[in-house]
PQR file with spaces between the fields and no chain letter, atoms N, CA, C, O and H, PARSE charges and radii, in Angstrom:
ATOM       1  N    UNK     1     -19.007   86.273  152.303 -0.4000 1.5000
ATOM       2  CA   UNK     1     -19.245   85.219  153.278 -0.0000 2.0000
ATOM       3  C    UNK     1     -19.284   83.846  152.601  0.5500 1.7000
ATOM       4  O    UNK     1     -18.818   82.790  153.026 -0.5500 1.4000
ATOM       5  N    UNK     2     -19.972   84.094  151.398 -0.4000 1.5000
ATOM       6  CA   UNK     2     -20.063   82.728  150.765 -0.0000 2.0000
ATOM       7  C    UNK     2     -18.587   82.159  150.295  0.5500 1.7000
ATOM       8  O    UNK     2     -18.252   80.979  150.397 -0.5500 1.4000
ATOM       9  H    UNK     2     -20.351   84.952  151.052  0.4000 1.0000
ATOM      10  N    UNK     3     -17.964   82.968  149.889 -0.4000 1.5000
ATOM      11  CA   UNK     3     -16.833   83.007  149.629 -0.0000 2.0000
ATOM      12  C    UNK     3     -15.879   82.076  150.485  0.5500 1.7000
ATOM      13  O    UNK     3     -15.278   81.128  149.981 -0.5500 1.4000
ATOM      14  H    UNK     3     -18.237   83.927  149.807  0.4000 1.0000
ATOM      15  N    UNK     4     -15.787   82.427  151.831 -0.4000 1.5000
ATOM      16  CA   UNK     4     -14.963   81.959  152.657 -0.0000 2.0000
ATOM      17  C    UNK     4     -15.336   80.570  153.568  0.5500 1.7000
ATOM      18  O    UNK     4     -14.711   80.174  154.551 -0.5500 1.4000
ATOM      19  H    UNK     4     -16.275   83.197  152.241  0.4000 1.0000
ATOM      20  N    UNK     5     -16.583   79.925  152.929 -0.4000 1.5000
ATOM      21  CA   UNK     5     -17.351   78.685  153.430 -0.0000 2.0000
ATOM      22  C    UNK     5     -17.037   77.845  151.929  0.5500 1.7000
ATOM      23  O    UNK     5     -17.242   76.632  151.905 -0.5500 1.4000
ATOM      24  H    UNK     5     -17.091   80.248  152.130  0.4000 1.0000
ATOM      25  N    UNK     6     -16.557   78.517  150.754 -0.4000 1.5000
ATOM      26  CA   UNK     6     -16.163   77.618  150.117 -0.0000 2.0000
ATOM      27  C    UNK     6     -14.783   77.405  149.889  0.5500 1.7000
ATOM      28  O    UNK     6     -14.485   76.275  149.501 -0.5500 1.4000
ATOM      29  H    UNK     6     -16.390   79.502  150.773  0.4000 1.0000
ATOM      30  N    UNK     7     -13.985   78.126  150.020 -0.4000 1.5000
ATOM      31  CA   UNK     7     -12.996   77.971  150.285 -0.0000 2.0000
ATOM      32  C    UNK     7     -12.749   77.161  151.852  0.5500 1.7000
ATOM      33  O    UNK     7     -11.613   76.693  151.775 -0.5500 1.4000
ATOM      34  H    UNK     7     -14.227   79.044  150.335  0.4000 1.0000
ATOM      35  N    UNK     8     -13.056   76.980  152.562 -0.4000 1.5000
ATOM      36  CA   UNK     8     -12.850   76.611  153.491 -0.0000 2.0000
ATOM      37  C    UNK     8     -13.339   74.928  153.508  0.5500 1.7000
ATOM      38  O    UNK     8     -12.744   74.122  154.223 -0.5500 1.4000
ATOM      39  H    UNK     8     -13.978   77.360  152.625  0.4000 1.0000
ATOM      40  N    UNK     9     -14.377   74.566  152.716 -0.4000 1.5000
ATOM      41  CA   UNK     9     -15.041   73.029  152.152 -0.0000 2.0000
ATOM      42  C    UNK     9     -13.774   72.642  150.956  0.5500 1.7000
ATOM      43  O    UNK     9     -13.255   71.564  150.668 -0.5500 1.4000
ATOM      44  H    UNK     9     -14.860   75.221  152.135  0.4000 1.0000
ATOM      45  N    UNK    10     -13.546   74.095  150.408 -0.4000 1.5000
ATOM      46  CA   UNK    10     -12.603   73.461  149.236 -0.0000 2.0000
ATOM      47  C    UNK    10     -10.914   72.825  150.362  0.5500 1.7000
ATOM      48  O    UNK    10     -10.269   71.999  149.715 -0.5500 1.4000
ATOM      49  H    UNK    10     -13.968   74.971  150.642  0.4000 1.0000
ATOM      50  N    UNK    11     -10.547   73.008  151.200 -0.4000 1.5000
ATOM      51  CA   UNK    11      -9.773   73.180  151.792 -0.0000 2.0000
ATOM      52  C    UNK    11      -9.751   71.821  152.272  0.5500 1.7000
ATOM      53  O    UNK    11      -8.884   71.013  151.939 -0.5500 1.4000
ATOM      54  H    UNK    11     -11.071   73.679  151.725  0.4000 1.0000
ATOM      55  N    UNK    12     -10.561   71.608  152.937 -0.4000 1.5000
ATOM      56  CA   UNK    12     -11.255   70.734  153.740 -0.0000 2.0000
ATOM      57  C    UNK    12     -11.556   68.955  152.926  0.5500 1.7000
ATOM      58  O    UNK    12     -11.620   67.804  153.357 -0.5500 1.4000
ATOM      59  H    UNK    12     -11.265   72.265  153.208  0.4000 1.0000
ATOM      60  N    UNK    13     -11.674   69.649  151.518 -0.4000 1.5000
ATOM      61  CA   UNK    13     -11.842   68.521  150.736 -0.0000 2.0000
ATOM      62  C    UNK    13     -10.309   67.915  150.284  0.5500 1.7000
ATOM      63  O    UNK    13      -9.874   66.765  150.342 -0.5500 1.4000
ATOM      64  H    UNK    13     -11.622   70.585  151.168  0.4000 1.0000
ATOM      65  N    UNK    14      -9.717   69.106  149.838 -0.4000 1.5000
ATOM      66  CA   UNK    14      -8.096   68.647  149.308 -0.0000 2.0000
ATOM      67  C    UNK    14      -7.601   68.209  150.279  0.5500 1.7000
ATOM      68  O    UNK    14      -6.920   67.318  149.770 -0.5500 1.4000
ATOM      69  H    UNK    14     -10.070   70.041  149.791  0.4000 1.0000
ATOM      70  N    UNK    15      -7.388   68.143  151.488 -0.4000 1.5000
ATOM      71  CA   UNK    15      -7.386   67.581  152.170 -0.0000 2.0000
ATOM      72  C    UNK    15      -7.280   65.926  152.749  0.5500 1.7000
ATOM      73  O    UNK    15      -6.484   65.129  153.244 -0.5500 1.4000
ATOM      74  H    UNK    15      -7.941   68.866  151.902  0.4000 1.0000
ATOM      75  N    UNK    16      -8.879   66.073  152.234 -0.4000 1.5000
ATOM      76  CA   UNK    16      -9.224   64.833  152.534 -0.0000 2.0000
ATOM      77  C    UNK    16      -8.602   63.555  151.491  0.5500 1.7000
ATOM      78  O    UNK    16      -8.224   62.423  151.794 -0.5500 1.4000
ATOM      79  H    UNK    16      -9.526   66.721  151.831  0.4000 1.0000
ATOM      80  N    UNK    17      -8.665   64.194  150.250 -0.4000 1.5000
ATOM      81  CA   UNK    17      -8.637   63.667  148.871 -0.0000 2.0000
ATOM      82  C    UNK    17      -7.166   62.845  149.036  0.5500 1.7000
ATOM      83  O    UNK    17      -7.012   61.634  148.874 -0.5500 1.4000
ATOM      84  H    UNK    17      -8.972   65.113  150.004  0.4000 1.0000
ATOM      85  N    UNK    18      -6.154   63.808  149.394 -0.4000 1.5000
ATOM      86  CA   UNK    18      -4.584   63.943  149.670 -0.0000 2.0000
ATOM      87  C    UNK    18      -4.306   62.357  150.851  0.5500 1.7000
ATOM      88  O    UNK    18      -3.592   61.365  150.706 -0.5500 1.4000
ATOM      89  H    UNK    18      -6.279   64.792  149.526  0.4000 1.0000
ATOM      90  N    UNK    19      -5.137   62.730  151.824 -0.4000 1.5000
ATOM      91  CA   UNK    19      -5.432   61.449  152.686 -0.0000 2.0000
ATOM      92  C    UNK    19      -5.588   60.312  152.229  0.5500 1.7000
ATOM      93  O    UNK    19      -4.850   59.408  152.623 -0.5500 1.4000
ATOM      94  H    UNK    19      -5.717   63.536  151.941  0.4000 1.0000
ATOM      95  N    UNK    20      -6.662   60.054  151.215 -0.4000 1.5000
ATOM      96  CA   UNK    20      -7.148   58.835  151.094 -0.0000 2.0000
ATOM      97  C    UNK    20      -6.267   58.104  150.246  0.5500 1.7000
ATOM      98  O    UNK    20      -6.041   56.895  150.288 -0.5500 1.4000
ATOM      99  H    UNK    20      -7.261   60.788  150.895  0.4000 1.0000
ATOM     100  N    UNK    21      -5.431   59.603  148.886 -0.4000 1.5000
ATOM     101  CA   UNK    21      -4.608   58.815  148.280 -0.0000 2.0000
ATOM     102  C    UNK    21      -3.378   58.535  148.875  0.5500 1.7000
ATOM     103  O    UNK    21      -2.733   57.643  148.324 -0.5500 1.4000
ATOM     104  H    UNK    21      -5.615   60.585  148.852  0.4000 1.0000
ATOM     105  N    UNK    22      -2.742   59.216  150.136 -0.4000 1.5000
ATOM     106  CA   UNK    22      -1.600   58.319  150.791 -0.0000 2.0000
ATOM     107  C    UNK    22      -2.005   56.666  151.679  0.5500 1.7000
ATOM     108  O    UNK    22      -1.246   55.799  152.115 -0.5500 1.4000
ATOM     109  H    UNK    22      -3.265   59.941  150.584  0.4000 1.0000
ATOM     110  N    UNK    23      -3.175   56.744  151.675 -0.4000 1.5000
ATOM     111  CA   UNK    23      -3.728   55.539  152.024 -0.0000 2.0000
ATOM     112  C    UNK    23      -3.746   54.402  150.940  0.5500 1.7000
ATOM     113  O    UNK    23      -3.156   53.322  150.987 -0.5500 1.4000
ATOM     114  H    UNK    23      -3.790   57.448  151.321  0.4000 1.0000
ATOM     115  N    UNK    24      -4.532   54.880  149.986 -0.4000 1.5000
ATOM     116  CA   UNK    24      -4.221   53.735  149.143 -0.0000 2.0000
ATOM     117  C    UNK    24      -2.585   53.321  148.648  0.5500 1.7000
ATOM     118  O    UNK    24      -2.011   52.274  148.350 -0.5500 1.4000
ATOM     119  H    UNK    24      -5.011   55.757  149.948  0.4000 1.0000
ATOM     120  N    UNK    25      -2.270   54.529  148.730 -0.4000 1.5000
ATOM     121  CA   UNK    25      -0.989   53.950  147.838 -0.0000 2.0000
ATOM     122  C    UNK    25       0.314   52.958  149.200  0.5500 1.7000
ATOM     123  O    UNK    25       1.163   52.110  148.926 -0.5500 1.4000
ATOM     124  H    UNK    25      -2.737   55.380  148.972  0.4000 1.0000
ATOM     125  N    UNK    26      -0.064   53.557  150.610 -0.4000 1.5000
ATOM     126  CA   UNK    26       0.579   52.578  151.562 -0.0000 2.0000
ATOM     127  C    UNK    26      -0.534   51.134  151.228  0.5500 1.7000
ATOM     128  O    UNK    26      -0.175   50.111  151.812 -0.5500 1.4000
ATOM     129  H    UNK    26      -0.754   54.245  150.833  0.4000 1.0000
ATOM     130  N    UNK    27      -1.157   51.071  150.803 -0.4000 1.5000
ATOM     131  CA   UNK    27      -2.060   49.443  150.920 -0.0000 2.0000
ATOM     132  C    UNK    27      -1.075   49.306  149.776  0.5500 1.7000
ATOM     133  O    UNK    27      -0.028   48.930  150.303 -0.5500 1.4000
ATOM     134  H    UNK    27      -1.449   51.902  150.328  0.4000 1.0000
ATOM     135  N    UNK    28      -0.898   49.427  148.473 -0.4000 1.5000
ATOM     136  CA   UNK    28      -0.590   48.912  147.788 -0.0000 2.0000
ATOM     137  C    UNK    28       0.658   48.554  147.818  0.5500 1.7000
ATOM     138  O    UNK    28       1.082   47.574  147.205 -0.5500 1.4000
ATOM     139  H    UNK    28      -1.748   49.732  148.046  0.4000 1.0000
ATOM     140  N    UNK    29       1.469   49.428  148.641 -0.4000 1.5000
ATOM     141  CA   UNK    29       2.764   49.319  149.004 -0.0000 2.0000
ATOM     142  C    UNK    29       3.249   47.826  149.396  0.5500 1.7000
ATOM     143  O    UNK    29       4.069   47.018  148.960 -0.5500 1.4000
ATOM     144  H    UNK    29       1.125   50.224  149.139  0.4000 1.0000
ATOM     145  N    UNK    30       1.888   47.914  150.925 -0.4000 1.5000
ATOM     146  CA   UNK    30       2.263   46.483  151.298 -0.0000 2.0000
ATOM     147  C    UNK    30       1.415   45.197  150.974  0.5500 1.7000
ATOM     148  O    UNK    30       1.289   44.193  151.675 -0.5500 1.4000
ATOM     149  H    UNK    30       1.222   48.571  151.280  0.4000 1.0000
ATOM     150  N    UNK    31       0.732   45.532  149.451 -0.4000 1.5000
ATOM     151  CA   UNK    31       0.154   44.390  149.103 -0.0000 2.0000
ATOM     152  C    UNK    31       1.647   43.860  148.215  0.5500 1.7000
ATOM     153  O    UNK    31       1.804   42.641  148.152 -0.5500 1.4000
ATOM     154  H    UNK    31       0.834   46.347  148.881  0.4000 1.0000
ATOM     155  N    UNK    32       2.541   44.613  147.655 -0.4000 1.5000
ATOM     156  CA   UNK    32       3.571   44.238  146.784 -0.0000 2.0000
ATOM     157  C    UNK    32       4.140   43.698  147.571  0.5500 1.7000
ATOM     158  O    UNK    32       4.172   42.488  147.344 -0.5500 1.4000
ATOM     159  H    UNK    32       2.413   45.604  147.706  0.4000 1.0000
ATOM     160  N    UNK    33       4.740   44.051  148.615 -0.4000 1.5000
ATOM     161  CA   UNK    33       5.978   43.485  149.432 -0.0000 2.0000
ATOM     162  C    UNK    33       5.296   41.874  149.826  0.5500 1.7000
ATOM     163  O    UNK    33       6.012   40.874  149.767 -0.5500 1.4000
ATOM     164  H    UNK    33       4.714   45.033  148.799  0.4000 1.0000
ATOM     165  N    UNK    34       4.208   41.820  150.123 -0.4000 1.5000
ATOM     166  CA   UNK    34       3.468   40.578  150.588 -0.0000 2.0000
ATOM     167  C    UNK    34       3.712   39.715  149.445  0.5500 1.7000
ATOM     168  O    UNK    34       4.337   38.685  149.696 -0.5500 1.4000
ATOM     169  H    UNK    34       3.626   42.632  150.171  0.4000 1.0000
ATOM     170  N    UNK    35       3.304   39.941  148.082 -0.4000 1.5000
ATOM     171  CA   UNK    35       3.241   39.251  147.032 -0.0000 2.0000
ATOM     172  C    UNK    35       4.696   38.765  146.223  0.5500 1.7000
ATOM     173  O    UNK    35       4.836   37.874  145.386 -0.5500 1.4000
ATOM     174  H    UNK    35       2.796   40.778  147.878  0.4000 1.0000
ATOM     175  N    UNK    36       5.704   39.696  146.804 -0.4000 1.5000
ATOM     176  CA   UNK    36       7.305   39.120  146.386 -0.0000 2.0000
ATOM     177  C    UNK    36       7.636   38.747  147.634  0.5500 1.7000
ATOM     178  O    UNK    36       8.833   38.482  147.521 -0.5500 1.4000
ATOM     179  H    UNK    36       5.590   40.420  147.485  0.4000 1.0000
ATOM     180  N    UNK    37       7.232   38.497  149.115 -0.4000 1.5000
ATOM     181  CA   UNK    37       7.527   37.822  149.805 -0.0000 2.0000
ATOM     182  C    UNK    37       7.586   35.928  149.534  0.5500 1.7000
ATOM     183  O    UNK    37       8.419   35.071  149.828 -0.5500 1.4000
ATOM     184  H    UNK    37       6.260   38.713  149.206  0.4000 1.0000
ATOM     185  N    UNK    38       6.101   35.891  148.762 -0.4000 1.5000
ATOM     186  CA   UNK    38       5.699   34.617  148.888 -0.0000 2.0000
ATOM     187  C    UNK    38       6.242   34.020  147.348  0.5500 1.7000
ATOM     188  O    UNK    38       5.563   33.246  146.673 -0.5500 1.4000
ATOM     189  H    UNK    38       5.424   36.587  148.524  0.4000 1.0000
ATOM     190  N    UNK    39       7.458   34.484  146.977 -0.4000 1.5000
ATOM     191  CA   UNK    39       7.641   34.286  145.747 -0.0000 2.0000
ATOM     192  C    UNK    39       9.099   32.970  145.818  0.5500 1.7000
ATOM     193  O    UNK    39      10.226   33.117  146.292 -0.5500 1.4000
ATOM     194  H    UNK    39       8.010   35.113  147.525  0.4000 1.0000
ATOM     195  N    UNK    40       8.573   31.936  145.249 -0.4000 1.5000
ATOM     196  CA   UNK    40      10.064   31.011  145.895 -0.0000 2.0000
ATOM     197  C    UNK    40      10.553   30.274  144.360  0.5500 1.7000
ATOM     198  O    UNK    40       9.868   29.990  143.378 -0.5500 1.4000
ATOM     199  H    UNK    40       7.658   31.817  144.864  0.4000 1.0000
ATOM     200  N    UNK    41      12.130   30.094  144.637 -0.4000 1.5000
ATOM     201  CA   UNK    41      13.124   29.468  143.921 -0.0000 2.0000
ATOM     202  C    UNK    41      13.430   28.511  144.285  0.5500 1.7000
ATOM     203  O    UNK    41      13.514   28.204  145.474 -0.5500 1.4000
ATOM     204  H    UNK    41      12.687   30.325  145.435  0.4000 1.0000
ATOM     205  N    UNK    42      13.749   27.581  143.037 -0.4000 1.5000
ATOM     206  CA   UNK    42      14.529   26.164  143.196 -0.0000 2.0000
ATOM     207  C    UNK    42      16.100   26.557  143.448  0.5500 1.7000
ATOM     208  O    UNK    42      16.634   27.521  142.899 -0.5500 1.4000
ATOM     209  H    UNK    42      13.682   27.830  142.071  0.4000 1.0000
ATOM     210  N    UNK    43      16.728   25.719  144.310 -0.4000 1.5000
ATOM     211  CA   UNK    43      17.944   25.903  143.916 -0.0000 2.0000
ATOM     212  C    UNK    43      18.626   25.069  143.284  0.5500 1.7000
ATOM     213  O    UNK    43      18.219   23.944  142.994 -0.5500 1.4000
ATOM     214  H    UNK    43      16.294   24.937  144.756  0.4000 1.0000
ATOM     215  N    UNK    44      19.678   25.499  143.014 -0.4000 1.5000
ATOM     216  CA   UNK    44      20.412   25.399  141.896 -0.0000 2.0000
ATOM     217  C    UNK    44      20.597   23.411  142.394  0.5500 1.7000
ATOM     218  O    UNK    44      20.022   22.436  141.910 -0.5500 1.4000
ATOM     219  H    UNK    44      20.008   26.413  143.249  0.4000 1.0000
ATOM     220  N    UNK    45      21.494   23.488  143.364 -0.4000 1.5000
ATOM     221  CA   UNK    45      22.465   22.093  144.125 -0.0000 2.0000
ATOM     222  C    UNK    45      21.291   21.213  144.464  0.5500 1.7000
ATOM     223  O    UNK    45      21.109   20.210  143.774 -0.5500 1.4000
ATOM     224  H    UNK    45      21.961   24.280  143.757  0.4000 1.0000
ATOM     225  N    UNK    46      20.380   21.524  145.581 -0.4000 1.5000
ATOM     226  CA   UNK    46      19.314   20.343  145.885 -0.0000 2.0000
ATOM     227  C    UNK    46      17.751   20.457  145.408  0.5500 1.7000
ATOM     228  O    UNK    46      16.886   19.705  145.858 -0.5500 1.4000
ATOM     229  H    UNK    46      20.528   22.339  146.142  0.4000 1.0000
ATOM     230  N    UNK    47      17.544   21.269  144.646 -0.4000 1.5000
ATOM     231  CA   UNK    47      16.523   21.227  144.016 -0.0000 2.0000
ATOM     232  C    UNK    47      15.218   21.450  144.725  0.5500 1.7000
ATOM     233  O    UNK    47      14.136   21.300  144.158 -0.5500 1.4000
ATOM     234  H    UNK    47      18.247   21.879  144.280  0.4000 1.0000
ATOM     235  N    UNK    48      15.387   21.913  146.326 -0.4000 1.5000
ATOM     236  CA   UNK    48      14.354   22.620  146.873 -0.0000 2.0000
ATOM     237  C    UNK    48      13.799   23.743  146.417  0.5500 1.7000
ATOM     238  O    UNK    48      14.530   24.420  145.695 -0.5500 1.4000
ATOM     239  H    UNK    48      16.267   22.035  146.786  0.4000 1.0000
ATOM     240  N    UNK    49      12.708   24.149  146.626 -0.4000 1.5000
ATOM     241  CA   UNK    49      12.170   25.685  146.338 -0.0000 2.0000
ATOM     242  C    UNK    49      12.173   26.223  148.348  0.5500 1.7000
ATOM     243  O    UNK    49      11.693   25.668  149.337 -0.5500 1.4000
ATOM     244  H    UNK    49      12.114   23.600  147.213  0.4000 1.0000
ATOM     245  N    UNK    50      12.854   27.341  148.190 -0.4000 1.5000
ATOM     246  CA   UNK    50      12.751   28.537  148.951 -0.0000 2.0000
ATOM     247  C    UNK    50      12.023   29.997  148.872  0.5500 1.7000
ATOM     248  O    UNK    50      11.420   30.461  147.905 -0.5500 1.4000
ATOM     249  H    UNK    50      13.243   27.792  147.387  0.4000 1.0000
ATOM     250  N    UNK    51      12.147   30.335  149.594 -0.4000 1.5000
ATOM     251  CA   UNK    51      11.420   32.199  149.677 -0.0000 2.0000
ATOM     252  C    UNK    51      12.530   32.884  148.775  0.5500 1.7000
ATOM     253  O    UNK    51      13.722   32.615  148.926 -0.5500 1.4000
ATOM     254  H    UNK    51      12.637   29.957  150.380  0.4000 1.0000
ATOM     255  N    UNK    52      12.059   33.802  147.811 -0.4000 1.5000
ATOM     256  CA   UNK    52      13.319   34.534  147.055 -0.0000 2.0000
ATOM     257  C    UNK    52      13.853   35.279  148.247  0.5500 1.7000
ATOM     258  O    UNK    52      15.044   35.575  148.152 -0.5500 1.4000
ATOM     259  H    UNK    52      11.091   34.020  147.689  0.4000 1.0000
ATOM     260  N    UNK    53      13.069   35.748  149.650 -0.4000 1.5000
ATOM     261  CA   UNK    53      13.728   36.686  150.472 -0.0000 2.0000
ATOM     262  C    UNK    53      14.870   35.897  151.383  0.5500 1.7000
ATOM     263  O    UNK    53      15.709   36.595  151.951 -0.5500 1.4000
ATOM     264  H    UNK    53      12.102   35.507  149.727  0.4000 1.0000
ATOM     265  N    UNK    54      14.926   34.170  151.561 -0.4000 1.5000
ATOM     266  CA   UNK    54      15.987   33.666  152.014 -0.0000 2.0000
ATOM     267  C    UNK    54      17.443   33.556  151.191  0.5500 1.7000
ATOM     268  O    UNK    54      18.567   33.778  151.641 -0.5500 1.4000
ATOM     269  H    UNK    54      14.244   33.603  151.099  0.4000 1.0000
ATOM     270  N    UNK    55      17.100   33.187  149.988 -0.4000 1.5000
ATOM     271  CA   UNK    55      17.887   32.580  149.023 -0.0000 2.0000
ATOM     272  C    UNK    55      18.908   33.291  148.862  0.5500 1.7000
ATOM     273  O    UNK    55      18.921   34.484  149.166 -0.5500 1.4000
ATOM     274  H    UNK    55      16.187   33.007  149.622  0.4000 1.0000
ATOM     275  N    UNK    56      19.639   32.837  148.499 -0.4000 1.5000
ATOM     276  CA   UNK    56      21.555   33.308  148.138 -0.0000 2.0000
ATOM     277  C    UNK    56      21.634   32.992  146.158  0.5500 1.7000
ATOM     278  O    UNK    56      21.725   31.939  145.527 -0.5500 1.4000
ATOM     279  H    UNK    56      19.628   31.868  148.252  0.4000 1.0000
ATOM     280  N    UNK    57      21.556   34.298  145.749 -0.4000 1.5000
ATOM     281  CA   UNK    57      21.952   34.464  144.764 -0.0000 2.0000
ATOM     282  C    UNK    57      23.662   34.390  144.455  0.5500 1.7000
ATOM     283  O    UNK    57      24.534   34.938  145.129 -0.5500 1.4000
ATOM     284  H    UNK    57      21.482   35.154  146.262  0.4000 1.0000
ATOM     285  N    UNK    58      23.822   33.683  143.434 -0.4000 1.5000
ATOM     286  CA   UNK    58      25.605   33.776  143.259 -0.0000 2.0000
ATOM     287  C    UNK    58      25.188   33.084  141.363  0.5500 1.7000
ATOM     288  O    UNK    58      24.420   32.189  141.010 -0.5500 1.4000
ATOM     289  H    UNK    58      23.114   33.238  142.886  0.4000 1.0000
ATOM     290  N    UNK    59      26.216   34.114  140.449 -0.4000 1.5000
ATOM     291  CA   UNK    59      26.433   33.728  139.409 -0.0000 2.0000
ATOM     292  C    UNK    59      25.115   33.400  138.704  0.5500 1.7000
ATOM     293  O    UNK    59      24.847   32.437  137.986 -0.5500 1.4000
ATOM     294  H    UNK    59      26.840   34.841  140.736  0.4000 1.0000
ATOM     295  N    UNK    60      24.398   34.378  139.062 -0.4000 1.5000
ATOM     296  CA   UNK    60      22.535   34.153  138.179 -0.0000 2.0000
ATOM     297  C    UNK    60      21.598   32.670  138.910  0.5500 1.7000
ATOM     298  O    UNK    60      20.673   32.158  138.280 -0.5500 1.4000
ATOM     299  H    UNK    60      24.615   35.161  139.645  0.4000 1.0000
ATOM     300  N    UNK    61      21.900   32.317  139.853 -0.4000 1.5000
ATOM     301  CA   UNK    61      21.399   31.047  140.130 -0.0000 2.0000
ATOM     302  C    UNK    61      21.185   31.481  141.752  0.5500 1.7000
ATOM     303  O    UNK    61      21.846   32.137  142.557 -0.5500 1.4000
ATOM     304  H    UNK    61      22.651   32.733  140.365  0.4000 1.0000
ATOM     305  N    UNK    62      19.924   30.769  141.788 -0.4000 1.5000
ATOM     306  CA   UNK    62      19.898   30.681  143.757 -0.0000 2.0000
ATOM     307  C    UNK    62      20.036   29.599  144.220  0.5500 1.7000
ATOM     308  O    UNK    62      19.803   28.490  143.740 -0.5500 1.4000
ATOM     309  H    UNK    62      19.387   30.236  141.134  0.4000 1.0000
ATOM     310  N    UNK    63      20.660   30.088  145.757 -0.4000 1.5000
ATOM     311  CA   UNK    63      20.659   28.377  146.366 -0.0000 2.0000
ATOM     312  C    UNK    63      19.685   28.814  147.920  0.5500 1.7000
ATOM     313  O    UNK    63      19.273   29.852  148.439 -0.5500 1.4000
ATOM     314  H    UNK    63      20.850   30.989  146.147  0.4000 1.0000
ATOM     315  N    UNK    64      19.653   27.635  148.163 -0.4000 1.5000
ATOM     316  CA   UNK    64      18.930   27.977  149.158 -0.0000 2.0000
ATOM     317  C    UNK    64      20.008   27.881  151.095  0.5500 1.7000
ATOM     318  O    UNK    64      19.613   28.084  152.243 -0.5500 1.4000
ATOM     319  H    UNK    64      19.987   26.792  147.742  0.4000 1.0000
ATOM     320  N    UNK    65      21.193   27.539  150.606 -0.4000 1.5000
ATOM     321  CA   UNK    65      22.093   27.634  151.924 -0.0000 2.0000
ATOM     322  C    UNK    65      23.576   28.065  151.568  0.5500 1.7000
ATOM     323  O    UNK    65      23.817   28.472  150.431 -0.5500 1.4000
ATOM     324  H    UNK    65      21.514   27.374  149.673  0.4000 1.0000
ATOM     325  N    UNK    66      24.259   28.007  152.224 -0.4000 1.5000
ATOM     326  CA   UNK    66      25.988   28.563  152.103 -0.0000 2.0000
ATOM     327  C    UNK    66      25.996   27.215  151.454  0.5500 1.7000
ATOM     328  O    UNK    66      26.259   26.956  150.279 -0.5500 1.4000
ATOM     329  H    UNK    66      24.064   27.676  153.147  0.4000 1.0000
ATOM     330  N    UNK    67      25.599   26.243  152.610 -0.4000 1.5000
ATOM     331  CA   UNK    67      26.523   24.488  152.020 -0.0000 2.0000
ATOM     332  C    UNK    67      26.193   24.310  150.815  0.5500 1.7000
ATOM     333  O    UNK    67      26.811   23.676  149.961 -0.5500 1.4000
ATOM     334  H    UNK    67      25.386   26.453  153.564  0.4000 1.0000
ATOM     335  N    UNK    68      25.297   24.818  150.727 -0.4000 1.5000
ATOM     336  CA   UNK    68      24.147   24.301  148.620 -0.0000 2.0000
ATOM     337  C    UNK    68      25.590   25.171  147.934  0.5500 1.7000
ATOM     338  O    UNK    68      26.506   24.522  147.429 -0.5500 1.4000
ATOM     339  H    UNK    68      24.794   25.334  151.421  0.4000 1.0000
ATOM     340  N    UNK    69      25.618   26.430  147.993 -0.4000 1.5000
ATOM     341  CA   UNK    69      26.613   27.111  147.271 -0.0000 2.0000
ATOM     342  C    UNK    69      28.094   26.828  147.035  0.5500 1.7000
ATOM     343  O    UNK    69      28.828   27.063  146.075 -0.5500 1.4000
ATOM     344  H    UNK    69      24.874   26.957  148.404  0.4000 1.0000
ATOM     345  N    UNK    70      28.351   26.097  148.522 -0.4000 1.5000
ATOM     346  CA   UNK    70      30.044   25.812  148.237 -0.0000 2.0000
ATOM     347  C    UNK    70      30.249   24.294  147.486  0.5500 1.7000
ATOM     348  O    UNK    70      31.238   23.723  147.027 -0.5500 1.4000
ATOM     349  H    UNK    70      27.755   25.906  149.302  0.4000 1.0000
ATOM     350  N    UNK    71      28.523   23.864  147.617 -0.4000 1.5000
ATOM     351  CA   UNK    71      28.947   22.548  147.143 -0.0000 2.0000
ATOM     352  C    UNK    71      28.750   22.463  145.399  0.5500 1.7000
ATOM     353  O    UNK    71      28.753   21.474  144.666 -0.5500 1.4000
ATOM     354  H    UNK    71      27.719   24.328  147.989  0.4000 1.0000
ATOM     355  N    UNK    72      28.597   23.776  145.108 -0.4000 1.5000
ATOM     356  CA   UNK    72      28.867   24.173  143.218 -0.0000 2.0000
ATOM     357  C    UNK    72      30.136   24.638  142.861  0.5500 1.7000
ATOM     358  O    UNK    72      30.626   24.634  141.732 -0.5500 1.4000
ATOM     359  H    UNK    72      28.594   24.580  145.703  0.4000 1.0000
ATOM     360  N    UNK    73      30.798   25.171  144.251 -0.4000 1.5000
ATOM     361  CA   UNK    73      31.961   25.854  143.730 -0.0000 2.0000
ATOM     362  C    UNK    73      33.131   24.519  143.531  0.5500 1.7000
ATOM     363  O    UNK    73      34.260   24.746  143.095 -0.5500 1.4000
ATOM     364  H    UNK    73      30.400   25.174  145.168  0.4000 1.0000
């Protein structure tokens, strides 16, 4: 009897354990995405800073519009 009340707490616990760590690891998930959201570049042509998630990478350099870019090419 005792047997099957600990197994059944043990059960009950892995469980829980399994839970909390898919929890933390979604927080951390979207503490990263938050923290390279707010991450910004100069560009190359007018010398604004933008969001790295807008910016137009071309040739190792960001710009921050098409016009910024064609006006390097």
């Amino acid at each position: 009897m005792i047997l099957k009340v600990l197994l059944v707490v043990g059960i009950i616990a892995l469980v829980y354990f399994i839970y909390k760590k898919s929890q933390s690891s979604a927080k951390n998930l979207k503490k990263e995405a938050k923290d390279r959201a707010n991450d910004m570049v100069e560009c190359a042509t007018c010398g604004i800073y933008c969001e790295l998630d807008d910016a137009i990478l071309s040739a190792n350099r960001y710009y921050c519009s098409k016009e910024c870019l064609e006006k390097k090419r």
